[in-house]
N, C-alpha and C positions, 0 to 999 in steps of 0.2 A: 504493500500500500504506500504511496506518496507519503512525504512529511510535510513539502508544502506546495502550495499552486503557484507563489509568487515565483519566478525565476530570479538566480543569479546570475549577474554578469560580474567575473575578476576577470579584470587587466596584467596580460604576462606581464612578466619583467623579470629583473634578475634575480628577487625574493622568493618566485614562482615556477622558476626554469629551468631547476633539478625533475625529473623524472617523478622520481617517490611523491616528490612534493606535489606535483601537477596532479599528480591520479588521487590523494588519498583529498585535496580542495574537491576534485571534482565527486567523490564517495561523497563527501562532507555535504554536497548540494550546489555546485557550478553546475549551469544548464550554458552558459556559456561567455566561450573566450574570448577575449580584447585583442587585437593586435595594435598597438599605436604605433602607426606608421609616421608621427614626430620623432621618432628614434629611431635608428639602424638601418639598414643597410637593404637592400630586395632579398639577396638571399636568407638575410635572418629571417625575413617573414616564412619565407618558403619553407625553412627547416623549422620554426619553432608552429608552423601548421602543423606540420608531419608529425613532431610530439605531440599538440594537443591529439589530434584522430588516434595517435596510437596510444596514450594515457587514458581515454575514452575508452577504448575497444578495450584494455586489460582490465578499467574499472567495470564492464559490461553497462554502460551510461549514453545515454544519445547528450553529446556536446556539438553546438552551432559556433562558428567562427566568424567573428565582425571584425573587418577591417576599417580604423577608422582613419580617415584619411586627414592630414597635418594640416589645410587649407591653406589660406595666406600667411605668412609671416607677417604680422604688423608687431612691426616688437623695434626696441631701441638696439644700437649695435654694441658692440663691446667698449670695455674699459679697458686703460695699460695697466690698472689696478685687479680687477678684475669685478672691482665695486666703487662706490662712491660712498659720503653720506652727504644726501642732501638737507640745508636746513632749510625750514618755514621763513618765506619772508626772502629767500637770495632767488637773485636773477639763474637761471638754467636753460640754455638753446639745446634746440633739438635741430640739428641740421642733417640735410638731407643730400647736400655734396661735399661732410666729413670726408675724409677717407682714413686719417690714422685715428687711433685709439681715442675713448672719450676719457676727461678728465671731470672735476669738480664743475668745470664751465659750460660746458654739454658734452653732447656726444653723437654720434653719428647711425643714422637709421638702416634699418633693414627694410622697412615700408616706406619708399621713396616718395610715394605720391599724398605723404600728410600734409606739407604745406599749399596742396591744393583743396584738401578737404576742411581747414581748418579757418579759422579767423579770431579777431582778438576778442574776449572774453570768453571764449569755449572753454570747458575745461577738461580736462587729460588726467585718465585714470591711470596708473602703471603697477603693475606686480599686482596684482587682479583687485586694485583698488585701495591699496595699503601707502600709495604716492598717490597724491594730487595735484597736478600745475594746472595754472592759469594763463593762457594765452593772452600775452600783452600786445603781438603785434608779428604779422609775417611779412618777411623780407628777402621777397625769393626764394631759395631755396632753405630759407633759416627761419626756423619757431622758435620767437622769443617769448617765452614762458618766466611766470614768477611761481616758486614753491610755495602752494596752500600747506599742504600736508608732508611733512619730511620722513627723512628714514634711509635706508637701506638700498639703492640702486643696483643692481648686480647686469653683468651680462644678457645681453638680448629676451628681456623682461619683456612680457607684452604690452601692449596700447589702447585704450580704447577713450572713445571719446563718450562721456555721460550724454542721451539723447540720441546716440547712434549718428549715422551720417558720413561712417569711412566706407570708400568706394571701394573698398578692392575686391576684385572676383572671388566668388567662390571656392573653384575649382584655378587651381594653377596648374604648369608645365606639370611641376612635380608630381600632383593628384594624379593628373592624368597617367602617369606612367605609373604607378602606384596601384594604381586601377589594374592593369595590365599582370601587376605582378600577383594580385587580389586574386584576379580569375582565371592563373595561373594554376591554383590551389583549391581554385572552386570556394571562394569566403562567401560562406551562405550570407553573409550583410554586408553593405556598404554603408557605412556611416560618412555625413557631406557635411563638413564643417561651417560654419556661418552662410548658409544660406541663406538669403533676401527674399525669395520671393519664388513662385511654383518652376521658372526658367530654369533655374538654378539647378531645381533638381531633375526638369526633363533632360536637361543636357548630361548630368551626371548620369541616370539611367541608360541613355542613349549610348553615352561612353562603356558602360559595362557592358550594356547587350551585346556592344561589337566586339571585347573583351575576349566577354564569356562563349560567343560564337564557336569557337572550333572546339569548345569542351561541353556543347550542347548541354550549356549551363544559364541560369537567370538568378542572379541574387537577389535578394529584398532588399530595396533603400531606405536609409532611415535618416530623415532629414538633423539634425543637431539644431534646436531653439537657443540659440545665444547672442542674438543682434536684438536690437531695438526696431527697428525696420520688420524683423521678420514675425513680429506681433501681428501688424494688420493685416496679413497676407496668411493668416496661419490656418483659415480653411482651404485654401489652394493650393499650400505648404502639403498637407494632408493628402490632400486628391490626388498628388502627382511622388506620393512617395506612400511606404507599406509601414509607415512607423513614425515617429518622431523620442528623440529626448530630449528628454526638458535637460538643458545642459546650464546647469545654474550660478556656475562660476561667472563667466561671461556675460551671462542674462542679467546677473546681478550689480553688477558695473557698469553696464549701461541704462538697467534701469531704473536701478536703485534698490538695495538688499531687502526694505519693505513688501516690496510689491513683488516679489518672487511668489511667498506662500502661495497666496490668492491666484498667479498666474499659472504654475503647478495643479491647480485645481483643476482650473478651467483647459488645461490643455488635456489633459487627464481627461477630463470628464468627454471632451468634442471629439477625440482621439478612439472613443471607447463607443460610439454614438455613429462614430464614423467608419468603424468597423476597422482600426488602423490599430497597431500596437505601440505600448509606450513604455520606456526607459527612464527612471530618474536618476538620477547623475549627480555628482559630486561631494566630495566631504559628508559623505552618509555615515563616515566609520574611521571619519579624521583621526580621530585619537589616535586608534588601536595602529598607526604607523608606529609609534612608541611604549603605547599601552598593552596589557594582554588583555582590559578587558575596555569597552565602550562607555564613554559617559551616558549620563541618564536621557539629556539633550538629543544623542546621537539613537538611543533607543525609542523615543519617541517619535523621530525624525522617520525612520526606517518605517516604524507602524503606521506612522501616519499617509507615508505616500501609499502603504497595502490597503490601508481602507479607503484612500481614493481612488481605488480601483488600477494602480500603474501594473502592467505585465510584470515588470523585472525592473530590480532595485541593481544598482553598479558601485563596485569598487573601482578604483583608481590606483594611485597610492599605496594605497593601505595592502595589496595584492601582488605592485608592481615592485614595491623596495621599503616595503613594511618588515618587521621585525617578527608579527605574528600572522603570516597571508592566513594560514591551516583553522587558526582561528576567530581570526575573524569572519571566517565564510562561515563557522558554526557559530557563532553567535549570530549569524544574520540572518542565517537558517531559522534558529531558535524563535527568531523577532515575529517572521512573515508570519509560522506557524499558529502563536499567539494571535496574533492580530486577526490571521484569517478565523479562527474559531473564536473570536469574538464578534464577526463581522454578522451582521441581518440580510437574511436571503429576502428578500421583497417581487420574487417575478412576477406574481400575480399584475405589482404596482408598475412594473415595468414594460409589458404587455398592453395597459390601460392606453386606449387612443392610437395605439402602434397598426399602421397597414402592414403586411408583407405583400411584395407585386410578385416575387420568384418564387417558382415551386422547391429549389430546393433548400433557401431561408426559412419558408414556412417549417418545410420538412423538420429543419434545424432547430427554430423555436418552440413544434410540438415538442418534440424528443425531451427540449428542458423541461418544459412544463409539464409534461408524463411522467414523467420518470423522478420530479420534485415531489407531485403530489403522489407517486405512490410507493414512495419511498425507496427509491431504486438503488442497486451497490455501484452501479456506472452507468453511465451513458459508453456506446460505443459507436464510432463511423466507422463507417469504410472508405475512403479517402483517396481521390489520386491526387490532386492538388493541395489540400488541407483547407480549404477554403469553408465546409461544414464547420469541422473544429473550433476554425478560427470566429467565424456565428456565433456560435456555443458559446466561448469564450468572452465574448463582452459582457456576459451577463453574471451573476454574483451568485454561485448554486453550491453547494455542501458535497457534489459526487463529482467526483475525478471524470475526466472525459479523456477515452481512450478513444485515440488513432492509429487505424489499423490502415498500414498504406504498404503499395508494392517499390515505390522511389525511395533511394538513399536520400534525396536528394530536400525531396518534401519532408520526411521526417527530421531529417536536423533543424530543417529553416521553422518546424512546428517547434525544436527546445525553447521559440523564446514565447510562446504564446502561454499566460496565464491558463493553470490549472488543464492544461492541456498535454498528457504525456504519450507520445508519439511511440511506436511498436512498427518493425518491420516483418510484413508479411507475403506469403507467397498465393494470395487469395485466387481460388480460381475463376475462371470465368463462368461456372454453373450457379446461378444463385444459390440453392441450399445446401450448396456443399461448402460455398466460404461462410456461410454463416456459423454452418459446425464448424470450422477452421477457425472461425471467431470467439465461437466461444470455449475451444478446444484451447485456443492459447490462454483466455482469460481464467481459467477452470487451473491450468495449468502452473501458472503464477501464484495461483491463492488468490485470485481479487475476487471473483465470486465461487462460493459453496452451494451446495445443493441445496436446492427449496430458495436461493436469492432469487430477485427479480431486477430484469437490467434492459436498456431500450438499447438498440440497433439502430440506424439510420443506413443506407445503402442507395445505388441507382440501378435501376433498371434496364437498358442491359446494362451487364455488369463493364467497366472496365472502361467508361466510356467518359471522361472528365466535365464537369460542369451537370452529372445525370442524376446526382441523388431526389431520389422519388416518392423514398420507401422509407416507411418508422413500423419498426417491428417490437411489441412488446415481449420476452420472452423470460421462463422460468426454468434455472435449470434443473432438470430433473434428479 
């Protein structure tokens, strides 16, 4: 039986990239792996793919792999120091045709085209909002800034402006090639850094498709929420990707750490509505990079995004070059678990005023509402796409839903779907003979006993994508 429906996402790194270590996180409850392609090299992607699938296959675990790609560099350049302190109150240039090393007086940029996007009174958030300057006045290629907020300058920190407003593309040179090494490996996600707007991510999509072409492969995209701009566009953000995260570091620097909660909600909530999966993101388990165990803050933080309904909760950090990776995935485990058995099923109230137009959404919807009211041990589909499951799954129900699919390909990309655990099987094409196959595995496993009662979902013919037709109530004998 599952321990929880929320998903994990840990972030490799070097804390994580021992072997033992990889398999016994993913035992612990990783549903799946980061690759952050801001670090290393193409081939590291490519090999430390190979470990996650084979850490997988020893733990006997279905793990999905997200490639998240580095986007723009907007970040300040280096110091001969390697740091600076800056004080409140001193003048600071941020120039954009430096070339040597910055010092106390500025320093020279990575994102060239800030003294086009800026003007005087702006203000400039740096090291994810722990630096403030104020834009006194630009002079060509030179941003003359005065220090609001002092502190700690280091190496190619990032930039953001409060209010949003920096132009630079989505997707860069680098992305693009990144891409390439992504679908290399088959990375059932793409994650697309500061998206603006739904372009963004049709172009990203486009670049995979052709990618993933000669490995007759399609990954899911998962747009990243962290501009100010990409608020008003966030229904079209949606439509033109399989996912979003709420990526709150960045979001919160541009739009101020206030208005995170509340935006978290509501992306959650339109994300879940919209039939799309979601991600929450950052500093969920800050501590425990030092800590063995999580502050109270951080345990509340975790529950709270499970009972706003998010797919999968993410390490960063804490995973990548944490002191304790092994445990802080069981403590996060621990959290969803909680949360979810405290959580209120309400379908009935969720049902209320709802059309379905598609027969096999409908099909999707019976199955919940069957199998809640008669107190069913699972819901099960039979799946080639996962697109059933994934129905199923926006809605808030107490019985594990099993997908039972013939693609390797579907059932990884199903690890990150809420309460959704994905089985590879060899269904036949005679309808009641994969139904026995169906519940021959299930019977099998221990997930239901004799005398249980469990719903089926299926299409007619069998085998045929987009065909589910059929909701089958059955009792095993």
């Amino acid at each position: 039986m599952p321990k929880h429906a929320t998903k994990i996402v840990a972030t490799l790194g070097p804390a994580s990239s021992d072997p033992e270590m990889l398999e016994a996180m993913i035992r612990a409850g990783v549903n799946v792996v980061r690759l952050n392609f801001s670090h290393g090299k193409a081939q590291d992607h490519v090999d430390r793919a190979t470990l996650v699938r084979e850490a997988a296959k020893r733990a006997g675990r279905v793990v999905a792999i997200m490639a998240d790609l580095q986007g723009p560099k907007i970040r300040v350049g280096k110091f001969a120091e390697g740091k600076v302190m800056l004080q409140a109150g001193a003048p600071f240039v941020l120039d954009a045709s430096r070339t040597e090393p910055g010092d106390i007086q500025g320093v020279g940029l990575d994102y060239k085209e800030l003294p086009r996007d800026v003007k005087a009174g702006d203000l400039l958030l740096l090291n994810d909002g722990l630096i403030v300057l104020t834009v006194s006045k630009v002079q060509g290629e030179k941003v003359h800034t005065v220090v609001q907020m002092g502190g700690e300058l280091s190496n190619n920190k990032g930039i953001n402006k409060q209010g949003g407003g920096l132009t630079a593309p989505a997707l860069t040179g680098k992305d693009m090639e990144d891409i390439k090494t992504a679908m290399s490996f088959q990375a059932d996600y793409v994650a697309v850094s500061f998206p603006k707007n739904a372009t963004d991510m049709e172009m990203a999509r486009q670049l995979c498709n052709v990618a993933a072409e000669p490995y007759k492969h399609k990954p899911g995209l998962i747009a990243k929420i962290e501009r100010f701009e990409a608020i008003p566009h966030l229904e079209e953000i949606l439509r033109a990707s399989d996912g979003i995260m709420v990526a709150r570091g960045d979001l919160a620097v541009e739009v101020g750490n206030a208005a995170v909660p509340a935006l978290q909600k509501r992306m959650i909530k339109l994300a879940r509505e919209m039939d799309k999966v979601t991600i929450t993101a950052t500093q969920m388990m800050e501590s425990m990079i030092t800590n063995p165990v999580p502050t109270r803050a951080e345990v509340s933080d975790v529950a709270n995004a499970v009972l706003d309904g998010t797919d999968a909760v993410m390490l960063s950090a804490e995973t990548a070059v944490g002191k304790y990776p092994l445990e802080t995935v069981q403590q996060m485990a621990q959290i969803c678990k909680a949360a979810e058995d405290a959580e209120e099923v309400a379908l009935d109230a969720d049902f209320t005023g709802k059309t379905f137009t598609y027969i096999d959404q409908t099909i999707a919807m019976g199955a919940l509402f069957t199998a809640h009211h008669l107190g069913a041990k699972a819901i099960v589909a039979l799946t080639d796409s996962g697109s059933t499951p994934l129905w199923m799954s926006r809605h808030r129900i107490h019985i594990p839903i099993y997908a039972l699919t013939t693609r390797e390909a579907a059932q990884r990309r199903m690890a990150l779907y809420r309460n959704v655990h994905a089985m590879l099987v060899d269904t036949s094409a005679d309808r009641d003979t994969a139904l026995n196959q169906a519940e021959q595995h299930l019977s099998a496993r221990g997930i239901v006993n004799s005398g249980d009662v469990y719903a089926i979902t299926c299409g007619e013919p069998m085998g045929s994508p987009g065909g589910t037709n059929m909701l089958k109530i059955c009792k095993v004998g």
